[in-house]
DSSP file (Angstrom, degrees, kcal/mol; ACC not computed):
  #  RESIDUE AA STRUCTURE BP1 BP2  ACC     N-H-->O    O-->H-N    N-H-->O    O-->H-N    TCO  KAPPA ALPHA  PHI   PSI    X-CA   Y-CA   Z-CA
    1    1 A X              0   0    0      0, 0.0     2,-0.1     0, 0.0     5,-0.0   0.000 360.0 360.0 360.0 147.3    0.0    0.0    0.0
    2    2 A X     >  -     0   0    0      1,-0.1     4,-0.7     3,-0.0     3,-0.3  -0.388 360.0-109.9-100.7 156.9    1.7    3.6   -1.3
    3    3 A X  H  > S+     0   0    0      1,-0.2     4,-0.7     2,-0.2    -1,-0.1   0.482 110.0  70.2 -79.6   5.6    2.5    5.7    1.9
    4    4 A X  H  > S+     0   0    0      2,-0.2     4,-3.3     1,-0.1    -1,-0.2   0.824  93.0  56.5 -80.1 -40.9   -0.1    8.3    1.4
    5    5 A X  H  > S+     0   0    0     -3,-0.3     4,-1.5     1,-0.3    -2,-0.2   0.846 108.6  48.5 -70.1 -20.1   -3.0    5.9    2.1
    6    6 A X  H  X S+     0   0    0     -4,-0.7     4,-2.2     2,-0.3    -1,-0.3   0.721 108.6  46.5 -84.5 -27.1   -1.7    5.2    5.2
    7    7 A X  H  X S+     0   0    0     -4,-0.7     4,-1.5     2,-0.2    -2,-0.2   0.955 108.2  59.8 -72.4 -36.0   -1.1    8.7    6.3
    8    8 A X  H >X S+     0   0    0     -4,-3.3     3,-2.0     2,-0.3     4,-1.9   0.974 109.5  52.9 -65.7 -80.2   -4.9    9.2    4.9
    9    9 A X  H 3X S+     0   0    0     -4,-1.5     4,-1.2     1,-0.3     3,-0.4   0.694 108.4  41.2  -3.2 -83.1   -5.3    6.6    7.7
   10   10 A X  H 3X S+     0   0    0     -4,-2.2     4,-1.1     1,-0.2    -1,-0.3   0.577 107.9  60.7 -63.0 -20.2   -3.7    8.2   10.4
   11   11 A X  H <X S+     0   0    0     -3,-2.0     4,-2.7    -4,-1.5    -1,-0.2   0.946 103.6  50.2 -65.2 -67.1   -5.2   11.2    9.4
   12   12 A X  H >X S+     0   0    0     -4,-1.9     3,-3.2    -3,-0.4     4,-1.0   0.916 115.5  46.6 -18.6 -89.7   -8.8    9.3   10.1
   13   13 A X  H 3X S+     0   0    0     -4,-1.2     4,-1.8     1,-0.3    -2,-0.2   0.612 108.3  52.7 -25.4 -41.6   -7.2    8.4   13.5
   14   14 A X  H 3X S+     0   0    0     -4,-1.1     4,-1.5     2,-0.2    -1,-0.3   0.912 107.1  53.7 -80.5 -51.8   -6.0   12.1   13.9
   15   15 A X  H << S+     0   0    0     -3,-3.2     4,-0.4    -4,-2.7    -2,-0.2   0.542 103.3  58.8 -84.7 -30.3   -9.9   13.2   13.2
   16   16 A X  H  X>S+     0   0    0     -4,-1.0     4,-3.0    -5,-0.2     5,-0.6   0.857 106.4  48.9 -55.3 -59.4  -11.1   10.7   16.1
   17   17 A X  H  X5S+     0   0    0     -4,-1.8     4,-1.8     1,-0.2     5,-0.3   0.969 100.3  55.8 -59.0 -41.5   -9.1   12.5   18.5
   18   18 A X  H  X5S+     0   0    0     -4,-1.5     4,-2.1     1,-0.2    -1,-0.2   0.930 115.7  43.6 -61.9 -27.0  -10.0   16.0   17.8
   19   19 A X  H  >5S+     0   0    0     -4,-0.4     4,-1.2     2,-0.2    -1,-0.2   0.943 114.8  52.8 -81.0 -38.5  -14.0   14.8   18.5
   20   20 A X  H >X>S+     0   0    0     -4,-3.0     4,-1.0     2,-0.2     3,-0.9   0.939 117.1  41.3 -65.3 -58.3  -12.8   12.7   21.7
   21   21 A X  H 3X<S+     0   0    0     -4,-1.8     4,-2.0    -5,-0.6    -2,-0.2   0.883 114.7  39.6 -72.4 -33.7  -11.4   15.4   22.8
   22   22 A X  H 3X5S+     0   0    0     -4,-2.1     4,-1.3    -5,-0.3    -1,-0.3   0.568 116.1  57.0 -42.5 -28.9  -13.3   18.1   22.3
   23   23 A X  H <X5S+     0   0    0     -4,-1.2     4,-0.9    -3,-0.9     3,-0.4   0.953 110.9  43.7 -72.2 -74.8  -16.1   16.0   23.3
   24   24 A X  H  X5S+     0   0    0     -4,-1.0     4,-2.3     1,-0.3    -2,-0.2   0.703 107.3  60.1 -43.2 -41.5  -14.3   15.3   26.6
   25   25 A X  H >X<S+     0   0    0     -4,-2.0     4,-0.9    -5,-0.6     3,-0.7   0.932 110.3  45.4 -29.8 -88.3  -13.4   19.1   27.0
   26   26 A X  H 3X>S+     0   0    0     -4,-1.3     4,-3.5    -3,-0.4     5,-0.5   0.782 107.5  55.7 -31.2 -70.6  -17.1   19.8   27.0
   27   27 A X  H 3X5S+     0   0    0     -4,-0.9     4,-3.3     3,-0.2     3,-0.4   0.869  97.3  59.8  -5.7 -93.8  -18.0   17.4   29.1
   28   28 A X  H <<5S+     0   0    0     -4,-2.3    -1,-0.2    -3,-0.7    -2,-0.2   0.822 116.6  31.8 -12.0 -63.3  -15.8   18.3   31.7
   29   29 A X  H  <5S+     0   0    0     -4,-0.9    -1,-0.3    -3,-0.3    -2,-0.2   0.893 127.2  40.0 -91.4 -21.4  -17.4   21.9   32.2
   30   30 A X  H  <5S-     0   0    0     -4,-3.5     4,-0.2    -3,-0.4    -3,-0.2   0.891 108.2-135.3 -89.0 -51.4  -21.1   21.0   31.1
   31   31 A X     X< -     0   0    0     -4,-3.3     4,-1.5    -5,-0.5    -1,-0.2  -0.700  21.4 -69.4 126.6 172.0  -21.1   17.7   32.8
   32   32 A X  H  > S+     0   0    0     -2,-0.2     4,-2.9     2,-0.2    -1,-0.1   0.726 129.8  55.4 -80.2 -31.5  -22.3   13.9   32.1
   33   33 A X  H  > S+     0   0    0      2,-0.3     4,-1.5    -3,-0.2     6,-0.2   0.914 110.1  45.1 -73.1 -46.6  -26.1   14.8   32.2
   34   34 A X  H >4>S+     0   0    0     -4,-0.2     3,-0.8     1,-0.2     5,-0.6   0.996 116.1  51.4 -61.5 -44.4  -25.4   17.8   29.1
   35   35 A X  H 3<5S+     0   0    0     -4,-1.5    -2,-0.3     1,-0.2    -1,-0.2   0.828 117.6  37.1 -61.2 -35.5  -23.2   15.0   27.3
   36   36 A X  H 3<5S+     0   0    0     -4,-2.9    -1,-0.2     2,-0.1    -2,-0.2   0.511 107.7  76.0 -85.7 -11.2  -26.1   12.4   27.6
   37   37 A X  T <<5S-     0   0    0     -4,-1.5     2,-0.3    -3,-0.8    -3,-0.1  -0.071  98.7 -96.9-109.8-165.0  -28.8   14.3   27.1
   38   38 A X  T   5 -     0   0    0      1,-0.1     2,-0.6    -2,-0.0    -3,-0.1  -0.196  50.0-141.8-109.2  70.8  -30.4   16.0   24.1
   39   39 A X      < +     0   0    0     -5,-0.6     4,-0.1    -2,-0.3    -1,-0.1   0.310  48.1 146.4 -15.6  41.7  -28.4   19.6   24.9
   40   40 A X        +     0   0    0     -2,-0.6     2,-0.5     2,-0.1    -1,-0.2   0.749  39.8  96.9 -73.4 -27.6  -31.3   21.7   24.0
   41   41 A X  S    S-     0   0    0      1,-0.1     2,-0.4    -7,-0.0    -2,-0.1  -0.248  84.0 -97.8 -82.1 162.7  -30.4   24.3   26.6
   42   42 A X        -     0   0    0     -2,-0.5     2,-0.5     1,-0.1    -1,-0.1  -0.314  45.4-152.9 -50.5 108.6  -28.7   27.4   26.6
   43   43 A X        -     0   0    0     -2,-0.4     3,-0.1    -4,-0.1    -1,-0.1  -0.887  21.8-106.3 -86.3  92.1  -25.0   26.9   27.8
   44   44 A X        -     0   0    0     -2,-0.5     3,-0.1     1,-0.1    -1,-0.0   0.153  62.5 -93.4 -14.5 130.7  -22.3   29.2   29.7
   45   45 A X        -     0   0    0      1,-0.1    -1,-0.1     6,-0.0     6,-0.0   0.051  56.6 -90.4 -28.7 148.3  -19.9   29.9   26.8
   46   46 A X        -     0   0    0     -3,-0.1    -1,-0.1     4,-0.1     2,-0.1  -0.479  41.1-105.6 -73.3 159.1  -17.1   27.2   26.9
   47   47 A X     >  -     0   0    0     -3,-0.1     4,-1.0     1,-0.1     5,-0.3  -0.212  38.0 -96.5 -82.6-179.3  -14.3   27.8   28.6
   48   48 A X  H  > S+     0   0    0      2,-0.2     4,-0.8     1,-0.1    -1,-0.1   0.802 122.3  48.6 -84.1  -5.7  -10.9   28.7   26.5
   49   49 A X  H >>>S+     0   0    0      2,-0.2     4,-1.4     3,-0.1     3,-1.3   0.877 113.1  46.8 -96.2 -83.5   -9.3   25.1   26.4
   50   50 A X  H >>5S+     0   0    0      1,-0.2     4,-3.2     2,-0.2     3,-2.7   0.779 119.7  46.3 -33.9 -68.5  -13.0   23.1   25.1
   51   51 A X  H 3X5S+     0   0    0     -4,-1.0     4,-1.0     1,-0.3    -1,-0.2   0.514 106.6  49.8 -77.5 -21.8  -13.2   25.9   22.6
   52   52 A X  H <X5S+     0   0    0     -3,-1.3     4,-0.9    -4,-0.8    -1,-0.3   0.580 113.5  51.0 -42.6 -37.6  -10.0   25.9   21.4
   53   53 A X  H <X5S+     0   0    0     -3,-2.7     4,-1.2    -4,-1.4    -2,-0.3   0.783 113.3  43.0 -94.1 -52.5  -10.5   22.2   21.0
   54   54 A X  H  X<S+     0   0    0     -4,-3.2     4,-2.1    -5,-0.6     3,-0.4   0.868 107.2  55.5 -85.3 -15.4  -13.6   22.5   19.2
   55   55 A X  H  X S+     0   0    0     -4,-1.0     4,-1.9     2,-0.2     5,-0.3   0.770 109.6  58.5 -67.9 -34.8  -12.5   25.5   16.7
   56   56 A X  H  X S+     0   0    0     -4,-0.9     4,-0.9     2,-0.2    -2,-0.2   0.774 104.7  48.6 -39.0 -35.2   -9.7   22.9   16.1
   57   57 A X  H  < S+     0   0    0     -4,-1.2     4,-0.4    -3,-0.4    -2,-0.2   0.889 106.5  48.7 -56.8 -58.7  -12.1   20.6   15.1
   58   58 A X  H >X S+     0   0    0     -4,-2.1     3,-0.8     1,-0.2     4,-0.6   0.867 112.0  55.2 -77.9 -22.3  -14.1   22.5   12.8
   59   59 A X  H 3X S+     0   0    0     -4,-1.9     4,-1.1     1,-0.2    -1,-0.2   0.883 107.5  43.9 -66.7 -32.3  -10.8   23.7   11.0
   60   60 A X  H 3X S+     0   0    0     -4,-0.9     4,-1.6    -5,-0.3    -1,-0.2   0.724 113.9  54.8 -85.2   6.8   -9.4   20.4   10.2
   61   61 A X  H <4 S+     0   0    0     -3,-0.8     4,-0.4    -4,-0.4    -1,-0.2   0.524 100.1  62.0-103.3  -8.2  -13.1   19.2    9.0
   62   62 A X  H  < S+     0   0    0     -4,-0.6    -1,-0.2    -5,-0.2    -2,-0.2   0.857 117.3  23.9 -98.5  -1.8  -13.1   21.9    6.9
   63   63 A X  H >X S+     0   0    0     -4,-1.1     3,-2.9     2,-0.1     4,-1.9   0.720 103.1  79.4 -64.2 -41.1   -9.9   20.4    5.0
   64   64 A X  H 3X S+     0   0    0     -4,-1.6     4,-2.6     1,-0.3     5,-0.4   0.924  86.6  52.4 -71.6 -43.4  -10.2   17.3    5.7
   65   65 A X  H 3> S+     0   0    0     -4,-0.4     4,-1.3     1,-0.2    -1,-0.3   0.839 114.6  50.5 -51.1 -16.4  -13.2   16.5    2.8
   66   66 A X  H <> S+     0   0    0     -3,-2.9     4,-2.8     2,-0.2     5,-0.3   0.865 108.0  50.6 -95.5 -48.6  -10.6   18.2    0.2
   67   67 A X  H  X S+     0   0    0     -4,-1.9     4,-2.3     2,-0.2    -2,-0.2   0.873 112.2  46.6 -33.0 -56.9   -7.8   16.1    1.3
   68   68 A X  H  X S+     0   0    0     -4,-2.6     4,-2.8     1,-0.2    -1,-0.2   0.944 111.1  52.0 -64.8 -63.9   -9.7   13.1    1.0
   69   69 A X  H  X S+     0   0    0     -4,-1.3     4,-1.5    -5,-0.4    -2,-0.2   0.680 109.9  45.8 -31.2 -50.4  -10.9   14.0   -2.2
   70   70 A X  H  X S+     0   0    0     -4,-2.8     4,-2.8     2,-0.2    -1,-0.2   0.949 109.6  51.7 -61.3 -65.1   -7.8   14.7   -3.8
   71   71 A X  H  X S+     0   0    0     -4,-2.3     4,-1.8    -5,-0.3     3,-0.3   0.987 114.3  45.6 -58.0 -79.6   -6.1   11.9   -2.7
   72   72 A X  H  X S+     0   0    0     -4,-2.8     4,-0.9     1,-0.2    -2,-0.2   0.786 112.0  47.7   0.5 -92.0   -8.7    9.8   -3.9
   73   73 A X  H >X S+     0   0    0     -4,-1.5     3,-2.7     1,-0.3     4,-2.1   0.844 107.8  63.7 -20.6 -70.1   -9.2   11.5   -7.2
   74   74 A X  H >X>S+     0   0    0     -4,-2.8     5,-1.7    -3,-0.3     4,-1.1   0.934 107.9  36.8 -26.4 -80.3   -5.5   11.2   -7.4
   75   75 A X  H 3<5S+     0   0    0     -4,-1.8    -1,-0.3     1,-0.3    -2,-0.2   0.529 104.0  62.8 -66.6  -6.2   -5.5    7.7   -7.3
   76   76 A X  H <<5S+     0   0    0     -3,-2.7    -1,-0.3    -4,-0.9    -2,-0.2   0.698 107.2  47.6 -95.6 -27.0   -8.5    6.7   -9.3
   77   77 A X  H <<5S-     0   0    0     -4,-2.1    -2,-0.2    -3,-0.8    -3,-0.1   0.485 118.4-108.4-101.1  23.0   -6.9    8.5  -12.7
   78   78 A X  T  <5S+     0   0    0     -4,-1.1    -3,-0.2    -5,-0.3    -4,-0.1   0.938  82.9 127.1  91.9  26.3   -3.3    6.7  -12.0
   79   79 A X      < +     0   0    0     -5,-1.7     2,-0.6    -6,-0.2    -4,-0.2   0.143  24.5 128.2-135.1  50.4   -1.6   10.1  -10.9
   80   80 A X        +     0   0    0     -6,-0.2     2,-0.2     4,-0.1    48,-0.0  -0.629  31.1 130.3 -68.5 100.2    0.1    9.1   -7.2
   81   81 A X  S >> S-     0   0    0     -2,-0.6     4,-1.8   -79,-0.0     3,-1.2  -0.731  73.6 -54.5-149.5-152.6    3.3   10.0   -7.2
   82   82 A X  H 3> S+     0   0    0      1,-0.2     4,-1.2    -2,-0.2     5,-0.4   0.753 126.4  56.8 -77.6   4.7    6.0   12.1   -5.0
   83   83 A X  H 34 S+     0   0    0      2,-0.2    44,-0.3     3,-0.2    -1,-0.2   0.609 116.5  39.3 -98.4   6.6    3.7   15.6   -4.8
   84   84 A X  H <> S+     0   0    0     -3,-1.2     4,-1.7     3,-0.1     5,-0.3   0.832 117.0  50.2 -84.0 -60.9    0.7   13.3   -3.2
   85   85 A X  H  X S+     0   0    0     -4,-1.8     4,-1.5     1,-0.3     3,-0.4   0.732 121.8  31.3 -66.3 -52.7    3.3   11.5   -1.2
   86   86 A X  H  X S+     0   0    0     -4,-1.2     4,-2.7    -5,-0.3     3,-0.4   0.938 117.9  58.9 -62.8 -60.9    4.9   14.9    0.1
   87   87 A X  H  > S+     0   0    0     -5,-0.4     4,-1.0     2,-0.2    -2,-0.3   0.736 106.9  46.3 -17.1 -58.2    1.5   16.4    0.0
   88   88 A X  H  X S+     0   0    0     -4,-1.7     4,-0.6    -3,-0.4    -2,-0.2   0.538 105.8  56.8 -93.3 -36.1    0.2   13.9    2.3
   89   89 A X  H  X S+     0   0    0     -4,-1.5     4,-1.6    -3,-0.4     5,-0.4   0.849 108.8  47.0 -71.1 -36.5    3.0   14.0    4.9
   90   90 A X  H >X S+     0   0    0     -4,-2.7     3,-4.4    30,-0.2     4,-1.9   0.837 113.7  43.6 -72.8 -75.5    2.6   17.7    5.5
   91   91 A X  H >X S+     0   0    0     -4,-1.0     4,-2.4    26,-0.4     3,-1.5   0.584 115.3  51.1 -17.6 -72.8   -0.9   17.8    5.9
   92   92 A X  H 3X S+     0   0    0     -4,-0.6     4,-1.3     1,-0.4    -1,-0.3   0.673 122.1  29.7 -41.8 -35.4   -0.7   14.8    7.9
   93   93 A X  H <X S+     0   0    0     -3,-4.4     4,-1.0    -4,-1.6    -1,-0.4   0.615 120.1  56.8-109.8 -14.4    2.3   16.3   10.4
   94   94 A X  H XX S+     0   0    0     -4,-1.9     4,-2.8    -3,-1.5     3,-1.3   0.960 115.1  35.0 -80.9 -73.6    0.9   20.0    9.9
   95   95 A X  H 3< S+     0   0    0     -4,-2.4     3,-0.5     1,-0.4     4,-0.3   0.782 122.0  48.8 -84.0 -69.4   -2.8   19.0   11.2
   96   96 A X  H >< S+     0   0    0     -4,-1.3     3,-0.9     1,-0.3     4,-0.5   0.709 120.3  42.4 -76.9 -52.5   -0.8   16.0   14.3
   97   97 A X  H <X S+     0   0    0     -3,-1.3     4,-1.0    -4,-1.0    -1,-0.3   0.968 112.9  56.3-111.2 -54.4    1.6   19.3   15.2
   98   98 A X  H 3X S+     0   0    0     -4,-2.8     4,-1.7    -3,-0.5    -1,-0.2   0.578  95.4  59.3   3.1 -67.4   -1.6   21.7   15.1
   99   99 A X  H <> S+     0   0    0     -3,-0.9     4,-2.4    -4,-0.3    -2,-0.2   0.978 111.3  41.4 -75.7 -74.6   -4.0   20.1   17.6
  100  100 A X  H  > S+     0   0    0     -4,-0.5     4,-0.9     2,-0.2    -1,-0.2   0.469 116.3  49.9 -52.0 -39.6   -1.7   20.4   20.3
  101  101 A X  H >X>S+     0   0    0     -4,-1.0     3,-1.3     2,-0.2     4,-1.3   0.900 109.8  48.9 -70.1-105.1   -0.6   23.9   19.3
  102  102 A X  H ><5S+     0   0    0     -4,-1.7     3,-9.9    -5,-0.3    -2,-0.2   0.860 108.0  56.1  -6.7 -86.6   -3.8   25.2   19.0
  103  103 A X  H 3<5S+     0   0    0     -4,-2.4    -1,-0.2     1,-0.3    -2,-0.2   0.612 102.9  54.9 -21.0 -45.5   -4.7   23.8   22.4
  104  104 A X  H <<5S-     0   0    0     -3,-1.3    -1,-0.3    -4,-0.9    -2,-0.2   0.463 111.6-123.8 -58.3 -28.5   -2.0   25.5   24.0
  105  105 A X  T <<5 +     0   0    0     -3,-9.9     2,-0.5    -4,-1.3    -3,-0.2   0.951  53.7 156.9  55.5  46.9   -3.3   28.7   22.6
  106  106 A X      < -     0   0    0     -5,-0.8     4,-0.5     1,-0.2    -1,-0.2  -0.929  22.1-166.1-106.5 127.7    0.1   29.6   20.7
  107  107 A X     >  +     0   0    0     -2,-0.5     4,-0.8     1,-0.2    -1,-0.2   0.997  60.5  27.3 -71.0 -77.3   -0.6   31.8   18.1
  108  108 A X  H  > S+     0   0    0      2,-0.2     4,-1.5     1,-0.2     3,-0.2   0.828 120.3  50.6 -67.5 -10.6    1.7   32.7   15.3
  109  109 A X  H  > S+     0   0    0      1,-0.2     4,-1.5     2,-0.2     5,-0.2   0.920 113.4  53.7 -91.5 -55.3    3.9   29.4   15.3
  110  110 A X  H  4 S+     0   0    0     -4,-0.5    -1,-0.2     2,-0.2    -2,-0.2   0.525 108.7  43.4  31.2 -75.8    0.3   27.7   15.2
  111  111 A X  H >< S+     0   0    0     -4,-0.8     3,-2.2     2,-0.3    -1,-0.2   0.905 111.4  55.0-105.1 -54.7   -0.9   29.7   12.1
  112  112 A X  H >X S+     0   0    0     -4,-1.5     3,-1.6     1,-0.3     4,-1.0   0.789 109.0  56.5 -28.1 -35.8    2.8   29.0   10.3
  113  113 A X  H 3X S+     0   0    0     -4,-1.5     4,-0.5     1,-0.5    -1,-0.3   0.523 106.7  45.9-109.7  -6.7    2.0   25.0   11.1
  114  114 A X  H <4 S+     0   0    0     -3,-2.2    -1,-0.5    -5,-0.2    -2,-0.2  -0.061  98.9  62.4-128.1  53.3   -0.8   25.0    9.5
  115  115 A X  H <> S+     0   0    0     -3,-1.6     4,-1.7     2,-0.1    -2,-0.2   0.350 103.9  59.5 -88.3 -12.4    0.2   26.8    6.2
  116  116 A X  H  < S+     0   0    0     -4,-1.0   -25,-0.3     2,-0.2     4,-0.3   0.834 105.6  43.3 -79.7 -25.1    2.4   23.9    5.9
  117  117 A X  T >X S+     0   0    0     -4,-0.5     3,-2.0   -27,-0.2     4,-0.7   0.901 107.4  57.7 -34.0 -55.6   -0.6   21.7    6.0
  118  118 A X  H >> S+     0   0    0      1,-0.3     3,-1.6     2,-0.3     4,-0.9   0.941 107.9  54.3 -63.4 -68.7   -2.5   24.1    3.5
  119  119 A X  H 3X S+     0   0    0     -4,-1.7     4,-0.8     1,-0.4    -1,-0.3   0.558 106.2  54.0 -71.5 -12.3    0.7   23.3    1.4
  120  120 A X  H <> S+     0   0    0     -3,-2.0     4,-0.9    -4,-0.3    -1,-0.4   0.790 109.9  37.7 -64.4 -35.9    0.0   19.8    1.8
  121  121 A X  H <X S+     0   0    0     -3,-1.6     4,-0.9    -4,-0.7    -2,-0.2   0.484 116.1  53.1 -95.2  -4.6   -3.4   19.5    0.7
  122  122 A X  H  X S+     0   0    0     -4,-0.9     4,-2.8     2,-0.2     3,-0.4   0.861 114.0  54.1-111.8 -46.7   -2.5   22.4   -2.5
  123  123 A X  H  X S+     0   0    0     -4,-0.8     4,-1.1     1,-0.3     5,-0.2   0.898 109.6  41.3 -48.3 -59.1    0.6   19.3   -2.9
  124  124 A X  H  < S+     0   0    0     -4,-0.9     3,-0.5     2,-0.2     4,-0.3   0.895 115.6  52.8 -63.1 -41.0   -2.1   16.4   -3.2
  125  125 A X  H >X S+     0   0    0     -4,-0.9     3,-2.7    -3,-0.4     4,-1.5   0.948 109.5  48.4 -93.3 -64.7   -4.4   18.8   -5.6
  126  126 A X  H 3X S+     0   0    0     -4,-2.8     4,-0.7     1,-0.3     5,-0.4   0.648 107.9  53.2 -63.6  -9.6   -1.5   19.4   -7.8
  127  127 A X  H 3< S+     0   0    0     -4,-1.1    -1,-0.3    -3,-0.5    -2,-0.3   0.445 114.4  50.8 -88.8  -7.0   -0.6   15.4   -8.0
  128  128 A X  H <4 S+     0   0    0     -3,-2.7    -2,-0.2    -4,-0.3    -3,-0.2   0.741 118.9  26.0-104.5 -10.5   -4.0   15.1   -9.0
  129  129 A X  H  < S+     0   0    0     -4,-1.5    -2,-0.2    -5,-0.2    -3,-0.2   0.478 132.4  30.8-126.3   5.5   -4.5   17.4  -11.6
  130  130 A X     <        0   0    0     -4,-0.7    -3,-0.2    -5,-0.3    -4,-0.1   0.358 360.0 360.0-138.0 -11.6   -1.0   18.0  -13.2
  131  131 A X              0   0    0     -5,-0.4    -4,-0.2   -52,-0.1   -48,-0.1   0.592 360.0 360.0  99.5 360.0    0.1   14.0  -12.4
């Protein structure tokens, strides 16, 4: 199996964590009862760490479908080669170096780590459409 599909893999993996954790954030300050229940009330604003966690979330979900897509694409017309394979480590180590980053609330080195992501998935796009 070519190393992209496995990073596309870990990526998955990667995408589990940000919802466990974010979930678990939430949790924490709303409580077992908000998590089980059907959360139809009005909530204290989150506190900065859960909301951190979940604006992490919704950023990598809003790559992630392109990513997929690409890499996919990529591989159904035969044009996998080293700008997916490069492509597909940065994203992959941009978005893993990110979450953590993010969490922390550090800003600029942060926003740097994931334009090298952004240059991963622009990596995959151009192995799919120039080969």
């Amino acid at each position: 199996m070519r190393p992209e599909f496995y990073l596309l893999g870990a990526t998955l993996l990667l995408a589990l964590v940000h919802i466990f954790w974010a979930g678990n954030a939430r949790t924490r300050q709303y409580g077992t009862a908000w998590n089980m229940g059907a959360r139809d009330a009005q909530m204290p604003p989150l506190a900065p760490l859960p909301a951190r966690l979940l604006r992490a979330q919704a950023n990598l979900f809003e790559t992630l479908p392109l990513f997929i897509g690409a890499l996919l694409g990529a591989a159904v017309v035969g044009r996998l080669g080293w700008k997916t394979e490069a492509g597909a480590h940065l994203y992959f180590w941009g978005r893993l170096i990110y979450l953590p980053l993010y969490a922390a609330g550090i800003p600029k080195v942060r926003t740097f780590v994931w334009m090298v992501a952004t240059l991963g998935l622009l990596f995959v796009v151009a192995g799919l459409m120039l080969g």
